[in-house]
Structures are given as structure tokens and as C-alpha cells.
Phi, psi and omega in degrees: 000116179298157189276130176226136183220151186215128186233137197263137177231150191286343191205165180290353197287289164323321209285323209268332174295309135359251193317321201289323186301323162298315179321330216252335173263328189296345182280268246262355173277303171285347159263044151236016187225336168221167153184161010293169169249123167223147193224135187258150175253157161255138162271229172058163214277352173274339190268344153299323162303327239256304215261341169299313187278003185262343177292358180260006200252178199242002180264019166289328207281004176262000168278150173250070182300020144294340165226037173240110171285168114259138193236172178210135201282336177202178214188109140319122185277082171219153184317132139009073190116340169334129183267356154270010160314108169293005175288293185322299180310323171286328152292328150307309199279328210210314206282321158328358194251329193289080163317322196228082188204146204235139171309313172313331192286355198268059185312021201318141183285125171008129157257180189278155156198155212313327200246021200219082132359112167301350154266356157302304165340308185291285181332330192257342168248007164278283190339291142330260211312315144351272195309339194251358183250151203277332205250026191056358150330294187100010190245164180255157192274092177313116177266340186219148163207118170268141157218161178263188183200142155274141218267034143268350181082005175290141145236162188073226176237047207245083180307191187242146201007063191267180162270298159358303221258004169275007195280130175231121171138357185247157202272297185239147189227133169294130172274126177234125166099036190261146182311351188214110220294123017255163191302323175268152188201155211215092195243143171299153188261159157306340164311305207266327178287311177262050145236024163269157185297306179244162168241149174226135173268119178240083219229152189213157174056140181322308160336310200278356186298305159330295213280308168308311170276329141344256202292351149306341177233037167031070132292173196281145218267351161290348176274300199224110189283346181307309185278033108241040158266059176249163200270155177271357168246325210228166152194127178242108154263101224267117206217158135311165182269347164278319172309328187273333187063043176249007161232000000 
């Protein structure tokens, strides 16, 4: 049984300084003992804060983002430079800042394009994820997955009594029809989030209390797909204190 820890930070402002600060040692904590490191990201708005502040911190540059992949737990299928595109945000807030972060390391997920399907999409990104793992999985040896949660209990793009979001033997899956705009979506599986070693659930504001206390009390994950994102050593859930329902 992995190990849960669950930590109340007072406002969301905190929580994303919180994380960027965990961040920046669980990297420089884990190259010191392997590499490469890989780690998949979140969007969404505590998970951009998240990525801003480590780009505000003045102790990143002791990471050797030369031997850190990124990855992404899901992806709006829309064209190349969008700006709901979680890449573009990320590439904002943090990864243009990254000098010595080498481009092959930025796996980013498919964007649309005229000749490009969203279930071609996936596929090409179960590929990627292939390509880097080692051990016949076909998964790369996570070390980390960050995710957000919807004040539906959704993480990635894995929805509540989605059909979509039940896919089991596959790395990456196309979302069609998803409940939260725009429809097409490109998410990572329950395969690939519990087999990294640790997972952090990252959730703020009142809206996320229900959804929290959902997956803290592991309903079946077609309800609150958030109570099975757990990690195989670890799962930390790094929440605020209205996410948390102590205000």
C-alpha cells in the first residue's frame, strides 16, 4: 500500500509556491540519485501558478534540466500556439525561461491539425511514451505526475461516467465529447498515472471540497475518477484550505 499524505496550504497563491518549491527539491532530490527524470504536468490555474513560481525561484538553476523529460497528463486538441492549449501556458509561465532544457525533452501532446485525427493523436503519443520506456511496459518510468481535479473529481481528461475515460490496456486515449470545452481531448490512462511513483493531486477553492472529500474516501473511480490517481510509492494531496472544507 503506497503511502498518502495530505497537506492544507492557507490560500491558492500559497499552495502554487508550496508546490513549486516541492518541485524544485523532489527534481534536485531525484537527480541525485538517477536520471533521466520524468515527470508529466498540469494545467489548469494553481498548475501554471505552480510552474510560474518555480520559474520566479531563484534556486531552479540548480536543477539539471538536461536530464529532466516533460510530459503532460492531458491536452486540449486544438492547433499549434493556442493559448488554452496547456503547453503554450507552460511554455509561458516557465518552460521559455528553461535555457538548458534541451527541446527533444518537452514531449508535448499532438496539436490539431487538417490531416491529423484525435485518435491518430493518441496513438502517436502511446508512441512517445513507448519510445522512452525501458523495462516492455511501453510507460516511461514516472517518477512523478502532477494533476489538477475538477470540482467534478476529473483529473487529466479521465471525466466521471465518461466511456472514454474507462480505457484500460492503453498508454494514451482520445477524449471525444468531453463535459468541459473544447470537446476534443488527448489524456493520459489509469495505466500510466498508477504506475508512477509518486502522484500529486493539486486542488484550490471551495468548488474542489466535494470532489476532495470524494477521492479521499476512494469512491469507484467512474464517480470521482481523482480516487484512483494514486501514486505506487506516494500520492500527496496538496490542497488549500477552502479545497480542503475548512472554510
Amino acid at each position: 500500500m503506497s503511502e498518502r499524505l495530505i497537506v492544507v496550504h492557507p490560500d491558492a497563491h500559497t499552495l502554487a509556491q508550496a508546490v513549486a518549491a516541492r518541485l524544485i527539491t523532489f527534481l534536485l532530490d531525484r537527480q541525485s540519485v538517477s536520471s533521466p527524470i520524468h515527470v508529466a504536468l498540469t494545467g489548469g490555474t494553481v498548475g501554471i501558478a505552480t510552474l510560474a513560481a518555480v520559474a520566479a525561484s531563484p534556486i531552479k538553476d540548480a536543477v539539471d534540466w538536461r536530464g529532466v523529460h516533460l510530459w503532460w497528463g492531458d491536452e486540449r486538441f486544438l492547433p499549434e500556439g493556442d493559448l488554452d492549449r496547456n503547453e503554450v501556458q507552460a511554455r509561458h509561465a516557465l518552460l521559455d525561461s528553461l535555457t538548458s532544457l534541451p527541446e527533444a525533452n518537452i514531449h508535448y501532446m499532438p496539436r490539431a491539425q487538417e490531416d491529423l485525427t484525435v485518435d491518430a493523436a493518441a496513438e502517436l503519443y502511446s508512441a512517445e511514451l513507448a519510445r522512452f520506456a525501458y523495462d516492455g511496459s511501453g510507460i516511461p518510468a514516472f517518477d512523478l505526475i502532477l494533476l489538477g481535479m475538477g470540482p467534478d473529481a476529473h483529473v487529466a481528461s479521465l471525466f466521471p461516467n465518461h466511456p472514454d475515460a474507462q480505457a484500460s490496456g492503453k498508454r494514451a486515449i482520445a477524449v471525444h465529447d468531453s463535459p468541459k470545452p473544447p470537446a476534443l481531448r488527448i489524456s493520459l490512462t489509469f495505466d500510466v498515472i498508477q504506475s508512477a511513483d509518486e502522484v500529486w493531486v493539486i486542488a484550490a477553492g471551495a468548488e474542489k471540497a466535494e470532489a476532495v472529500t470524494s477521492g479521499l474516501a476512494e469512491l469507484p473511480r467512474e464517480q470521482a475518477p481523482v480516487a484512483a490517481a494514486h501514486g505506487t510509492n506516494r500520492t500527496l494531496w496538496l490542497v488549500d484550505t477552502t479545497a480542503a472544507g475548512m472554510q
